[in-house]
C-alpha positions in Angstrom: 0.8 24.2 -24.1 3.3 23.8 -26.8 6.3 21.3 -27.0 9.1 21.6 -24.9 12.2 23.4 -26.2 15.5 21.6 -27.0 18.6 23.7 -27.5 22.0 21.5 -28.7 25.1 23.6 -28.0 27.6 22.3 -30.7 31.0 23.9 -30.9 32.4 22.0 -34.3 30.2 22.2 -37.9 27.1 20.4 -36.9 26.2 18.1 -40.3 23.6 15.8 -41.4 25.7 13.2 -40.1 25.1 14.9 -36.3 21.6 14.8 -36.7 21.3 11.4 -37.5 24.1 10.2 -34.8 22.0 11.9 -31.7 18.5 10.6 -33.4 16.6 14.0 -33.5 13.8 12.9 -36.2 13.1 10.1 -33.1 13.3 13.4 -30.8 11.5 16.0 -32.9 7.5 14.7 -32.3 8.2 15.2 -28.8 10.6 18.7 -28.6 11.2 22.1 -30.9 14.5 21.3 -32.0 17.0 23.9 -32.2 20.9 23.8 -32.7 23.4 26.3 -31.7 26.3 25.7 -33.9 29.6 27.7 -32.2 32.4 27.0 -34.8 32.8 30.2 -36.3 32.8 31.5 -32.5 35.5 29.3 -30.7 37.0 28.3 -33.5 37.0 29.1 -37.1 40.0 27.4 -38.2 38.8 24.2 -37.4 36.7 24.4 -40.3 38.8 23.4 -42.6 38.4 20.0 -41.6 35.1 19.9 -42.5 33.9 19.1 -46.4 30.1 19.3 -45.6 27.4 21.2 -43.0 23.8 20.7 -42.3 21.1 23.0 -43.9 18.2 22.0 -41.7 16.4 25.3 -40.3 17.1 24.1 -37.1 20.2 24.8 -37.1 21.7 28.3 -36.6 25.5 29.4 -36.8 26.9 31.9 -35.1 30.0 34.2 -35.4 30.3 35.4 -31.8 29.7 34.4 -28.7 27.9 37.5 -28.4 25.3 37.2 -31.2 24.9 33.6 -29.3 24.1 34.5 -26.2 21.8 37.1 -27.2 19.5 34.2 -29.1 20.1 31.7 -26.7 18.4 33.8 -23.7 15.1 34.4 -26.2 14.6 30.8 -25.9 15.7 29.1 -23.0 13.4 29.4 -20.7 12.2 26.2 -18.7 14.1 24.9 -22.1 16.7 21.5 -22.0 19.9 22.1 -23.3 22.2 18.9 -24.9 25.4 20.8 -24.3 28.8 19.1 -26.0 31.2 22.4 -24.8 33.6 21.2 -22.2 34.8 24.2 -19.7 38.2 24.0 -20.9 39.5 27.6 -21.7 37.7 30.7 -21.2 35.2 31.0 -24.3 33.9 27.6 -23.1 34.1 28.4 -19.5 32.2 32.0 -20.7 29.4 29.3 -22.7 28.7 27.1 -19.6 28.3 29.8 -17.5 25.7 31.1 -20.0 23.7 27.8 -19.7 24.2 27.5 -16.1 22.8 30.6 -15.0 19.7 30.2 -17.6 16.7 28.5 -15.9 17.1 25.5 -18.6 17.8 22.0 -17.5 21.7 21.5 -18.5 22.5 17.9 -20.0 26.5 17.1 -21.1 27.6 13.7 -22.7 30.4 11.5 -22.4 29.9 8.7 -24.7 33.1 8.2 -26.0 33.6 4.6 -28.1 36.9 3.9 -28.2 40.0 3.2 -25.6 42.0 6.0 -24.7 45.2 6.9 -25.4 48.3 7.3 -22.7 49.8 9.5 -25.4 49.5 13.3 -25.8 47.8 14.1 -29.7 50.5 16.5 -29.8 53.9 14.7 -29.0 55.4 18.2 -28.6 53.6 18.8 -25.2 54.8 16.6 -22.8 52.7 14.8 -20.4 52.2 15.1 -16.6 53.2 12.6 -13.5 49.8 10.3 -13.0 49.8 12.0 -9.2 49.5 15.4 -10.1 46.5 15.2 -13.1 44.8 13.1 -10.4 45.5 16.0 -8.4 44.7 18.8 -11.2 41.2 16.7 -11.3 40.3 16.7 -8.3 40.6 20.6 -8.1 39.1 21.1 -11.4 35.6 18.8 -10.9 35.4 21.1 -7.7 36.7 24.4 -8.7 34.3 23.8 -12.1 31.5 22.8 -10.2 29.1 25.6 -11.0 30.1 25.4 -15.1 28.9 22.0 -15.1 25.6 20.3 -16.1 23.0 19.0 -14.3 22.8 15.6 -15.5 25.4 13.7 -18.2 24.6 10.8 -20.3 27.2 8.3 -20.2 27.7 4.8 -22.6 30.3 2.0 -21.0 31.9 1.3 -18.1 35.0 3.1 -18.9 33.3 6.3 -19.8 31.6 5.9 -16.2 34.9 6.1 -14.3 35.9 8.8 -16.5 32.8 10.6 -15.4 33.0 9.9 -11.7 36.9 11.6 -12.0 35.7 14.7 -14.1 31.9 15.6 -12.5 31.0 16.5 -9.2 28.9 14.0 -7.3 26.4 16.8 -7.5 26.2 15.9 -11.8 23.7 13.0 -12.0 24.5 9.9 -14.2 21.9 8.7 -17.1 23.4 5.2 -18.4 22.9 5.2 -22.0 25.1 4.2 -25.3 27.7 5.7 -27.2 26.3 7.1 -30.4 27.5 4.1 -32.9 26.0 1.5 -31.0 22.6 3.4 -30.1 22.2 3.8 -33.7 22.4 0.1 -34.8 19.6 -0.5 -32.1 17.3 1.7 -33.8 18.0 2.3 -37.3 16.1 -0.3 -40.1 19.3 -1.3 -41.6 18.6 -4.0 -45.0 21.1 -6.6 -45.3 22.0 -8.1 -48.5 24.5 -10.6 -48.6 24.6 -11.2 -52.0 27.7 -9.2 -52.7 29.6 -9.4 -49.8 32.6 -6.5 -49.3 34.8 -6.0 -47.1 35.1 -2.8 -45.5 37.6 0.2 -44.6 36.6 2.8 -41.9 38.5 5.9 -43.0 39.5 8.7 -40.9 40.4 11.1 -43.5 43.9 9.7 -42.5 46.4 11.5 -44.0 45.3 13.0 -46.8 42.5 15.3 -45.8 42.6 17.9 -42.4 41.4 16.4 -39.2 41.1 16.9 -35.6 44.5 18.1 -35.8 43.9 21.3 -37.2 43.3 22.4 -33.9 46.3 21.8 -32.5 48.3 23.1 -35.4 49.6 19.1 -35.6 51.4 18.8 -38.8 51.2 15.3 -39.8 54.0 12.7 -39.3 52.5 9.6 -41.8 52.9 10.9 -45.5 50.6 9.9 -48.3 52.4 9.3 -50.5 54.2 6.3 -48.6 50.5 5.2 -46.7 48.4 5.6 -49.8 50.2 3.0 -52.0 51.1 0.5 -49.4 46.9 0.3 -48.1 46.2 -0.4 -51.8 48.4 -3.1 -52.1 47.2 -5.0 -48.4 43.8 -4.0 -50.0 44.7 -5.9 -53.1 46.0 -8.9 -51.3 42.5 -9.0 -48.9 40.8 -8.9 -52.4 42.3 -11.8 -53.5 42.1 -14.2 -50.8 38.5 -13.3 -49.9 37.5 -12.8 -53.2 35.7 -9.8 -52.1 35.9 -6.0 -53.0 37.0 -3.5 -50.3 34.5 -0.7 -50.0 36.1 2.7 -48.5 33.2 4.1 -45.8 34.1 7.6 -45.9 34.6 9.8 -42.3 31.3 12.5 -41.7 33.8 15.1 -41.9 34.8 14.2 -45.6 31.5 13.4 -47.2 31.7 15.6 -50.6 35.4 15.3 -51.2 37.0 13.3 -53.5 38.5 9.9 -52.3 39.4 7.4 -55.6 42.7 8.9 -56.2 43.9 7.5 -52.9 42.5 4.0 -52.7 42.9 3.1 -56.7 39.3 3.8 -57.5 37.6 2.0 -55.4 34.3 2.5 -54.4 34.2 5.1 -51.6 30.9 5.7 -50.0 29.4 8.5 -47.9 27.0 8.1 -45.0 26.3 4.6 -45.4 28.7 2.9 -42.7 26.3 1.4 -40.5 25.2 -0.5 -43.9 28.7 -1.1 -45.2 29.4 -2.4 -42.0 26.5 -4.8 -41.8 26.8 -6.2 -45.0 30.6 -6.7 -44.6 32.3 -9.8 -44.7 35.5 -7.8 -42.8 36.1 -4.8 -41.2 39.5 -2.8 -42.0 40.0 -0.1 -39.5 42.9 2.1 -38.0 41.5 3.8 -34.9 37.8 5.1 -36.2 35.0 5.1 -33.8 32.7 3.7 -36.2 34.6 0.2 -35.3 31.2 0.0 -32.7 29.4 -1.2 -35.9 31.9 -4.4 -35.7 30.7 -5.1 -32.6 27.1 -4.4 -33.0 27.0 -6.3 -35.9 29.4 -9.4 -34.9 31.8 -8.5 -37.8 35.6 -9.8 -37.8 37.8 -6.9 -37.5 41.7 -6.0 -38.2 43.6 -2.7 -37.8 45.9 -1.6 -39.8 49.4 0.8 -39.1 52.5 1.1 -41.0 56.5 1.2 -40.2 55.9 5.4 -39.9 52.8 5.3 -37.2 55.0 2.3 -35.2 58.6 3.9 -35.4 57.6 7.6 -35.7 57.7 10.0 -33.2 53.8 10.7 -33.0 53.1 7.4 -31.0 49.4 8.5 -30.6 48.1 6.9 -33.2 49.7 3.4 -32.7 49.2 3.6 -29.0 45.4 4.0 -30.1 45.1 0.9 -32.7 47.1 -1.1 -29.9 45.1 -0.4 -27.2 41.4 -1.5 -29.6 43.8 -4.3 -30.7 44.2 -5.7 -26.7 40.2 -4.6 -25.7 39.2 -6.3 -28.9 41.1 -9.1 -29.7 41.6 -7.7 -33.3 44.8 -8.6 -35.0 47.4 -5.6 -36.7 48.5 -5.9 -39.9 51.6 -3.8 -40.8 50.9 -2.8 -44.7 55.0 -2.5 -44.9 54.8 -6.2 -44.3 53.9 -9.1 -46.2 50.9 -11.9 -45.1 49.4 -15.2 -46.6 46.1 -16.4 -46.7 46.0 -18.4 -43.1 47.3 -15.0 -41.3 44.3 -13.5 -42.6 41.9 -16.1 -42.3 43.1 -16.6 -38.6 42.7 -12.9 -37.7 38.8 -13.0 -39.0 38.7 -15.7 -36.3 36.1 -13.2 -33.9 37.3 -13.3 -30.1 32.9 -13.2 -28.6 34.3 -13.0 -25.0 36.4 -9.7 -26.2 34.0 -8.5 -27.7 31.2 -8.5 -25.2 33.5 -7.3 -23.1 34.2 -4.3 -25.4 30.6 -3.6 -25.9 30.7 -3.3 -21.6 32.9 -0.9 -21.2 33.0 1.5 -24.3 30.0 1.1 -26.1 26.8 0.7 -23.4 25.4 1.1 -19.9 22.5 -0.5 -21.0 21.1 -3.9 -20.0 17.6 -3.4 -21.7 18.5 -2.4 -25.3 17.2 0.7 -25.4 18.2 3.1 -27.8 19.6 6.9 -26.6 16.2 8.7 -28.7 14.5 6.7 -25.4 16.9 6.9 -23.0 16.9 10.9 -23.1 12.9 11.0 -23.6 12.6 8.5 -20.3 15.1 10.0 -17.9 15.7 13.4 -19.0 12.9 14.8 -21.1 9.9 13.6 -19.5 11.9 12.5 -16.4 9.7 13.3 -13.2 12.9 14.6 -10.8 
């Protein structure tokens, strides 16, 4: 009898990056690996936000939904399927329903990382009375019902009530981690403290397309005001610490060039779990990858500007606020000036905070285990 036969429905550009985040190589003794990739199918203008894809063999792209459905029924019997599509317009709906009536064993993930935002990404669209999305929720988890998966891995408390207002009771919970944290339980990371950095988290923020893209968003921060202004706070963290900022460069950017915007400083690619660890101080605005901070019991500040506070995009500085309240983490306006004590008082690291963050964004775990384990113990091999 051969392995069993993992499908991963992905609807963005599936990278390197993605195999490393969900920890296939611990999957792939155990399962034939294969990934759906659904871009270029639901949609192809996001792609521009990407600077990189995977080349792995495992990984197939597809240019209709179509052409998908036609491979995924060759090899989804008695398969599992890691599905990240949401049924949240018709295409999507049209994907779950694929997966649903397959005989495979349908898994979804919410594993979030980060607060949430009150704010709409789009501050055109305006936002609904608290009453009626509880309402729309309730009739969606219900009306959904036979789109959704049969189990859902879920990281941090938070993520669990969000889980519990968009699944049916019928969509069974596996406690697990969000992706950043399961990663620094299982990864060999080296540390080397004998050039400690500090480091920045970028989100590709402003200069290169992001999530946006989507959404037709056109950006309200410009570069050319952000750009400048981070080098100079950069400069003055330089100084007092005496160490070199490092610039960890987003997944989505890896291959693209960054020294023009942060004064030719070293930007790196891949490496932020490493960066991270080796930091003396972590510089973020609102990047996921701040679970490293926490993993690793690294000080952390967040940075915004007069244009993210006064503009009228308040998605982004509702965002750094809200990590700033779960984490303790101080905000540093780059329009503003700061001396040496503001900064050595913000790398001050709040423990109770950040346990507390670790609780309800980043784990549902009590034993350590990594996700590779979680998913081989309760969904893979699971007896149910």
């Amino acid at each position: 009898m051969g392995k069993k036969k993992l499908i991963v429905i992905w609807p963005y550009r599936f990278r390197d990056f993605d195999w490393q985040r969900f920890e296939l190589d611990f999957l792939a003794p155990h399962v034939e690996i294969h990934v759906h990739e659904l871009i270029d199918a639901l949609t192809p203008e996001f792609g521009a936000a990407y600077a990189n894809q995977s080349e792995n063999p495992a990984v197939k792209r597809f240019a209709s939904l179509k052409e998908w459905r036609k491979e995924f029924k060759k090899i989804s019997k008695d398969a599992i399927v890691f599905n990240h599509v949401r049924p949240i317009n018709l295409k999507s709906t049209l994907i779950c329903a694929t997966l649903r009536r397959s005989r495979a064993s349908v898994v979804g993930f919410s594993t979030g990382g980060v607060p949430f935002s009150d704010f709409r990404l789009d501050p055109e669209r305006r936002d609904l009375p608290k009453s009626l999305k509880k309402a729309l929720h309730f009739f969606r988890r219900n009306l959904l019902l036979i789109f959704m998966p049969n189990k859902v891995v879920v990281g941090g408390t938070e993520e669990v009530d969000r889980v519990r207002r968009d699944y049916p009771r019928s969509t069974k919970r596996v406690l697990a981690n969000s992706s950043d944290f399961s990663n620094s339980l299982c990864f060999s990371l080296s540390s080397d403290t004998s050039k400690l950095t500090a480091v920045y988290l970028d989100t590709g923020f402003p200069g290169f397309p992001r999530d946006e893209v989507i959404e037709k968003i056109v950006e309200q921060v410009d570069g050319q005001d952000w750009y400048p202004k981070l080098d100079k706070f950069f400069g003055f963290v330089e100084g007092e610490l005496k160490n070199k900022v490092e610039i960890a460069i987003h997944p989505k950017h890896v291959g693209r060039d960054h020294q023009p915007m942060f004064g030719g400083r070293s930007s790196v690619g891949g490496k932020t779990p490493e960066l991270v660890k080796n930091a003396s101080l972590v510089i973020a605005t609102n990047s996921t990858s701040i679970s490293y901070a926490f993993a690793f019991a690294k000080p952390l500040i967040l940075v915004t500007s007069n244009q993210i506070q006064n503009g009228r995009d308040q998605y982004k500085a509702s965002l750094i606020a809200n990590i700033a309240t779960e984490t303790g983490a101080r905000i540093f306006n780059i329009d503003r000036e700061y001396t040496e004590q503001d900064l050595r008082e913000a790398m001050v690291i709040d423990h109770a905070k950040y346990e507390s963050y670790k609780r309800k964004y980043l784990t549902s775990r009590t034993d350590g285990k990594p996700n590779y384990q979680v998913l081989l113990d309760e969904v893979i091999f699971a007896e149910d």
